[in-house]
Structure formats: C-alpha cells, structure tokens
LUMKEBA-363256 format. One line per field, with one value per atom (N, C-alpha, C): residue number from 1; residue in one letter; atom name; y, x, z. Coordinates in steps of 0.05 Angstrom, whole numbers, plus 5000, padded with zeros to 4 digits. Example, Ala and Ser with C-alpha at 12.3 -4.5 7.8 and 13.67 -1.06 7.14 Angstrom:
2
resi	1:1:1:2:2:2
resn	A:A:A:S:S:S
name	N:CA:C:N:CA:C
v	4886:4910:4934:4955:4979:5001
u	5264:5246:5264:5257:5273:5258
w	5156:5156:5156:5142:5143:5157
//
This chain:
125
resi	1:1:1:2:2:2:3:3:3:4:4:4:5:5:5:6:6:6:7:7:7:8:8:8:9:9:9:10:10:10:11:11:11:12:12:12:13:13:13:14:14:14:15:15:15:16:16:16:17:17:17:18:18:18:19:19:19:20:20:20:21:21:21:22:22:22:23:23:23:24:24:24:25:25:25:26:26:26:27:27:27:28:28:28:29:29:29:30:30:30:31:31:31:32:32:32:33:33:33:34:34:34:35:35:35:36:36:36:37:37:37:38:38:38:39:39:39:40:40:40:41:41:41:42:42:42:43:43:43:44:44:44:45:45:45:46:46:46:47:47:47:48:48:48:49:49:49:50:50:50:51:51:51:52:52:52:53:53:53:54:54:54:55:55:55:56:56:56:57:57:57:58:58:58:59:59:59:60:60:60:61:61:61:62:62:62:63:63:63:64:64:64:65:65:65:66:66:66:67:67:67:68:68:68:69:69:69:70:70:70:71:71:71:72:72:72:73:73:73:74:74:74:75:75:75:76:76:76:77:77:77:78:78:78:79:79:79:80:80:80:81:81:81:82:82:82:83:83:83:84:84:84:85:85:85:86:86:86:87:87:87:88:88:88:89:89:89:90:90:90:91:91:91:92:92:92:93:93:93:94:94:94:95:95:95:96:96:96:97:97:97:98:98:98:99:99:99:100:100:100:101:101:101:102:102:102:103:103:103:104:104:104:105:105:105:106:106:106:107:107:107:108:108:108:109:109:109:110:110:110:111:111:111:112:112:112:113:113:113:114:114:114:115:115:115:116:116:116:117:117:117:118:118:118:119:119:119:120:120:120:121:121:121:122:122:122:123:123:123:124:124:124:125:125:125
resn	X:X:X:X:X:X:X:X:X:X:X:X:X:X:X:X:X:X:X:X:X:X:X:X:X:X:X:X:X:X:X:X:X:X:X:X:X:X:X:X:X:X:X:X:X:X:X:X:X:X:X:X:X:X:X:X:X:X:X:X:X:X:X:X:X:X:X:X:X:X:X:X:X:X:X:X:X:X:X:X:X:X:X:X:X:X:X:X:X:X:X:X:X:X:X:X:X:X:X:X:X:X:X:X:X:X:X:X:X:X:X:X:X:X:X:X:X:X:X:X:X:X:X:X:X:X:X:X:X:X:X:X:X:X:X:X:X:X:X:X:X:X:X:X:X:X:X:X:X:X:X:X:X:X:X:X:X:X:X:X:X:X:X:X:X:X:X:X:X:X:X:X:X:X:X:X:X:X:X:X:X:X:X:X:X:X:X:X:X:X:X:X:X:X:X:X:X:X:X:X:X:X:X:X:X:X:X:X:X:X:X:X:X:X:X:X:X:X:X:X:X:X:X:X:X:X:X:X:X:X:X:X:X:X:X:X:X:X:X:X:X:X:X:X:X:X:X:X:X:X:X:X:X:X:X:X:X:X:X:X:X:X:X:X:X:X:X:X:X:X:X:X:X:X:X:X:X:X:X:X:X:X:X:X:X:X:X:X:X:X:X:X:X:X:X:X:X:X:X:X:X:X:X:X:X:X:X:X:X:X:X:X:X:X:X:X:X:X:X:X:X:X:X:X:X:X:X:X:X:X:X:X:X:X:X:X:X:X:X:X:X:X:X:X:X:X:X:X:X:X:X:X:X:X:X:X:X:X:X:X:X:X:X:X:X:X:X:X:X:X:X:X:X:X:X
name	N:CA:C:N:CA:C:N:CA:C:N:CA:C:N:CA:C:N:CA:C:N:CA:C:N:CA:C:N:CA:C:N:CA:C:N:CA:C:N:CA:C:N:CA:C:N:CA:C:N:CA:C:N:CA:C:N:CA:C:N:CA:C:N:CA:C:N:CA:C:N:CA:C:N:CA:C:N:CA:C:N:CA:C:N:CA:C:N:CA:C:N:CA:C:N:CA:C:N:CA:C:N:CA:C:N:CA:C:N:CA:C:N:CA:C:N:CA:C:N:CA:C:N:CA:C:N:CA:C:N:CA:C:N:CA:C:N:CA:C:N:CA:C:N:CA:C:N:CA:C:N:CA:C:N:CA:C:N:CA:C:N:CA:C:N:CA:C:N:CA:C:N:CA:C:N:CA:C:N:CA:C:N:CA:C:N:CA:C:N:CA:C:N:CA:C:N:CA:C:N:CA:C:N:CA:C:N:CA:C:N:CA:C:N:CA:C:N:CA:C:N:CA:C:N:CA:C:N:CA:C:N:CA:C:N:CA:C:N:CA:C:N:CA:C:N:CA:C:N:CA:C:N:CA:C:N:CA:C:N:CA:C:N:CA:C:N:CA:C:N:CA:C:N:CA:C:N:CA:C:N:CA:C:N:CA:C:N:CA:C:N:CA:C:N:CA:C:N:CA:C:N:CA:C:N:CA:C:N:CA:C:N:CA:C:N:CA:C:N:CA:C:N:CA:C:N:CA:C:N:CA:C:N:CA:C:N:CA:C:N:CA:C:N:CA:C:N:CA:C:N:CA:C:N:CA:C:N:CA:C:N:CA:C:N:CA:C:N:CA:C:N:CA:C:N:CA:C:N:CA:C:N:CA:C:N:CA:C:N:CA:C:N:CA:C:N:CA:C:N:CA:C:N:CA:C:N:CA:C:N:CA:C:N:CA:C:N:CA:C:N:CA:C:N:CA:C:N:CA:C:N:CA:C:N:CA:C
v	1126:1104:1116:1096:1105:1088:1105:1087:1091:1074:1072:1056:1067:1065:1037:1017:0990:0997:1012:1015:1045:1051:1075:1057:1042:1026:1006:1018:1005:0989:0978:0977:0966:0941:0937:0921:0918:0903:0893:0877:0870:0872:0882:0895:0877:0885:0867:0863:0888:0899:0892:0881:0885:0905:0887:0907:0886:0884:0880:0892:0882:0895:0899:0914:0921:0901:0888:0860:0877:0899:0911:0928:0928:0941:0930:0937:0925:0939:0931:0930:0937:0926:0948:0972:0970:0989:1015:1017:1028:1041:1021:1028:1047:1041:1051:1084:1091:1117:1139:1128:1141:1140:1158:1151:1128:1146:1119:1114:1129:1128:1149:1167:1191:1194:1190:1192:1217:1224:1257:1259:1252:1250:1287:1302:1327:1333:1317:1321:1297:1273:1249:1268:1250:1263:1249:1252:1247:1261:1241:1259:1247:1266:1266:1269:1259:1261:1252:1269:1257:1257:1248:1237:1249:1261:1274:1250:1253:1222:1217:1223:1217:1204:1212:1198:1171:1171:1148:1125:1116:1087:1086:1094:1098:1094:1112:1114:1088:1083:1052:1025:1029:1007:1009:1028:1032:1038:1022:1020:1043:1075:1094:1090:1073:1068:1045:1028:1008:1000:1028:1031:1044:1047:1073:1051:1079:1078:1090:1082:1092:1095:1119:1123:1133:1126:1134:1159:1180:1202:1201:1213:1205:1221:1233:1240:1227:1207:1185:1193:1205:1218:1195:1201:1176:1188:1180:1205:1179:1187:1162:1178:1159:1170:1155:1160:1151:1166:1166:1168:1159:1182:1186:1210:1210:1235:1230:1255:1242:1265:1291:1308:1315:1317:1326:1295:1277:1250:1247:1261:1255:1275:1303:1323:1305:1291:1294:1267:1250:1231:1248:1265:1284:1298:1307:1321:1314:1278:1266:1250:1263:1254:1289:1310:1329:1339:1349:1363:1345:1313:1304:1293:1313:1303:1324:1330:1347:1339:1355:1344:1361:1350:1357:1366:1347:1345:1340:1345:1357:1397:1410:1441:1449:1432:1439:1429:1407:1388:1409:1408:1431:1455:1470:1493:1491:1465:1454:1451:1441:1435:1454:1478:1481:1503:1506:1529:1508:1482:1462:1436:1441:1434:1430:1410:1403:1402:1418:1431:1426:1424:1420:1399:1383:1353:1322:1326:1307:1280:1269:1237:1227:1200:1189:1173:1162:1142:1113
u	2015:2032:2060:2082:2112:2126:2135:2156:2181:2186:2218:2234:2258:2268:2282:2279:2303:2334:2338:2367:2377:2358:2377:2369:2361:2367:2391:2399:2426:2433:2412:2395:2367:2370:2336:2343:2317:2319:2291:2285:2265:2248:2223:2208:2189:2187:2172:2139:2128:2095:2107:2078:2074:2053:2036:2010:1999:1976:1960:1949:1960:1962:1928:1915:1889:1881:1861:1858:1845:1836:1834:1858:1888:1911:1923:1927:1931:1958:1985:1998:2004:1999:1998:1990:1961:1946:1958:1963:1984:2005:2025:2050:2041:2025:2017:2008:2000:1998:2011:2047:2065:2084:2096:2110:2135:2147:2173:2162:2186:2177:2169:2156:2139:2113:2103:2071:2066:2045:2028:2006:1988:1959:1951:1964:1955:1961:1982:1993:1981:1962:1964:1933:1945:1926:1935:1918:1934:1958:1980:2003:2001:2010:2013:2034:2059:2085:2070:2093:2088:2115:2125:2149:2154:2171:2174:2184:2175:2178:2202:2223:2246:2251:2244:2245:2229:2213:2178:2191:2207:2217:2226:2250:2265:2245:2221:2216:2194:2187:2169:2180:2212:2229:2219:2218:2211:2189:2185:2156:2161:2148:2152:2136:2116:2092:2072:2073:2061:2033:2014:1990:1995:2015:2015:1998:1988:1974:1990:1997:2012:1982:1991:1980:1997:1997:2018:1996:2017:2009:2001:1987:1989:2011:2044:2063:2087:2072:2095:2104:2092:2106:2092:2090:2078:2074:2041:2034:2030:2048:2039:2018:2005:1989:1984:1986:1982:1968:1965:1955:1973:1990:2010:2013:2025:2039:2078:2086:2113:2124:2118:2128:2154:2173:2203:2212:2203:2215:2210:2189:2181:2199:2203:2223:2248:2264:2285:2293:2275:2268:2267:2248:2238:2275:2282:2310:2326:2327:2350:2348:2312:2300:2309:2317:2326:2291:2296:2277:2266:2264:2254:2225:2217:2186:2185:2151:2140:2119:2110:2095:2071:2049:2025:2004:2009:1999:2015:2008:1998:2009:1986:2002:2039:2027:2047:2074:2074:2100:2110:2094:2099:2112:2106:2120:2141:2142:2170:2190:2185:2207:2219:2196:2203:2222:2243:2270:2291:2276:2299:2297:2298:2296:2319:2334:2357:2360:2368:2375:2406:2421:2453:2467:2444:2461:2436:2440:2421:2427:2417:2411:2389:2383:2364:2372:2369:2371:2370
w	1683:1674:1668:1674:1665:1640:1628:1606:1609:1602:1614:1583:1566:1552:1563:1543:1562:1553:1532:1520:1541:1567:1584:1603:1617:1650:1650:1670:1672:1704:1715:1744:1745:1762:1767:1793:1806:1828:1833:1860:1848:1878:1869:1902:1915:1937:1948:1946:1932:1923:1898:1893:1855:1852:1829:1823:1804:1790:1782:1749:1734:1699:1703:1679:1684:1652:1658:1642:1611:1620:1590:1577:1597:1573:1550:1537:1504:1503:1498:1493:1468:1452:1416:1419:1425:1416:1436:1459:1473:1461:1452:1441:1419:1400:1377:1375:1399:1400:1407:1399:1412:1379:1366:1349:1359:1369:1386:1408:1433:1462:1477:1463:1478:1479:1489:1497:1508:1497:1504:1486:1508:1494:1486:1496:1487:1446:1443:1413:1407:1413:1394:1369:1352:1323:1303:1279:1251:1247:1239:1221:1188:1178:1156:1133:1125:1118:1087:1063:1039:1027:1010:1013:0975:0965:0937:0929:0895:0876:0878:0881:0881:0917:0927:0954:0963:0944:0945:0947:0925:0925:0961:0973:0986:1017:1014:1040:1039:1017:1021:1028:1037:1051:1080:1090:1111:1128:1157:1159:1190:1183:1198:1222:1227:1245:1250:1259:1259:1245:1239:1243:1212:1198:1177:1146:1141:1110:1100:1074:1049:1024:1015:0993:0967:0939:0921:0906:0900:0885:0865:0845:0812:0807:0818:0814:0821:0832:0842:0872:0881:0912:0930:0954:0978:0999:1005:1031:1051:1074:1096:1126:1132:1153:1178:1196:1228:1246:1263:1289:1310:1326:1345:1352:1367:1393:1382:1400:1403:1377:1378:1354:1361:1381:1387:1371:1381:1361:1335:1329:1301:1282:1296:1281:1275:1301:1302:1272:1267:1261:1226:1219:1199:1187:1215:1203:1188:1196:1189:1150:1150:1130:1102:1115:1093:1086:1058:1049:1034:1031:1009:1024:1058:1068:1072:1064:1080:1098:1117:1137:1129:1125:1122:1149:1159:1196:1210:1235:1247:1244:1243:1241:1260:1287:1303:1296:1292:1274:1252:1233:1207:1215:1233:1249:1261:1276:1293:1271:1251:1235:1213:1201:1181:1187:1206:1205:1205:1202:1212:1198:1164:1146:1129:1121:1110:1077:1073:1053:1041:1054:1055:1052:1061:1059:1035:1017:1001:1007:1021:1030:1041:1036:1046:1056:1082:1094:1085
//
C-alpha cells in the first residue's frame, strides 16, 4: 500500500484502470497504527510518554493519538499510551515537547531522543 501526504501533491490526474478497495479495509483502524503519516509495521508497538506535573494540565489539551489512554499519577504527572509506528515523527513531535516528556516505550524511541532532549528552551506548546 502507498500513502501519500495531501498537503505535498501538487498534481493529479485521472487514469484509465482503477482497482477495487478490499471490503475488509478499515480506514481508522489503518490510520491508527501510524502516529501521523509513517507506517512501518517493523516499529508498531506500545508507546509510552509521561508527561511531569507541571506539564499534565498542558498536555491533557491535547489529543496525541486517536486510540490514546491517559492515566494520572498519584504525583500529578500523565502517562499516555498507544499503539503506533512512526518513531522519526514521534521524536520530531517529542523535541518540540523539551524535557517536560519522557518516553517510557518504545526502548528504540527512548534512545532516538535522549541526545536530543531540550533543555534550553522551557515551553510547552
């Protein structure tokens, strides 16, 4: 299967073959296993982000995953959880979030990010 971003085509036309959708593809449930628009069933898994008390209010405006569970700390922090792929999006996504997440899961994510951890600039989105 191909995905194709609609905010980069700048061109369509229209062919003379179609094709035939397969009567069991699900559309959510599809989308859902991709954080944004990257699919790679080799990385899909639990992730795991928890969010420090001071960030909790802030990140419970926001809904990081369609599929996500929130749970509250008895410290006031907020651990959210999904099931997705898509860790170069999820860093880049993580970066812009500073040091007030840490990523619990997946190991590989945790490693991708932690030299590239924001420290310098205190904001939350």
């Amino acid at each position: 299967m191909q995905h194709f971003r609609f905010d980069r085509i700048t061109s369509a036309r229209l062919e003379a073959s179609s094709f035939q959708r397969d009567p069991a593809f699900n559309l959510p449930d599809h989308s859902a296993r991709a954080f944004g628009t990257y699919h790679n069933e080799q990385e899909y898994g639990e992730v795991i982000w928890r969010f420090n008390p001071a960030a909790a209010p802030t990140a419970r405006e926001f809904r990081f995953h369609p599929r996500q569970v929130e749970e509250d700390g008895p410290d006031g922090s907020l651990t959210i959880r999904f099931q997705a792929s898509g860790q170069l999006e999820m860093a880049w996504h993580l970066y812009l979030l500073g040091n007030v997440v840490e990523v619990l899961a997946p190991e590989s994510l945790r490693q991708m990010i932690a030299t590239h951890r924001r420290v310098d600039f205190v904001s939350l989105p």
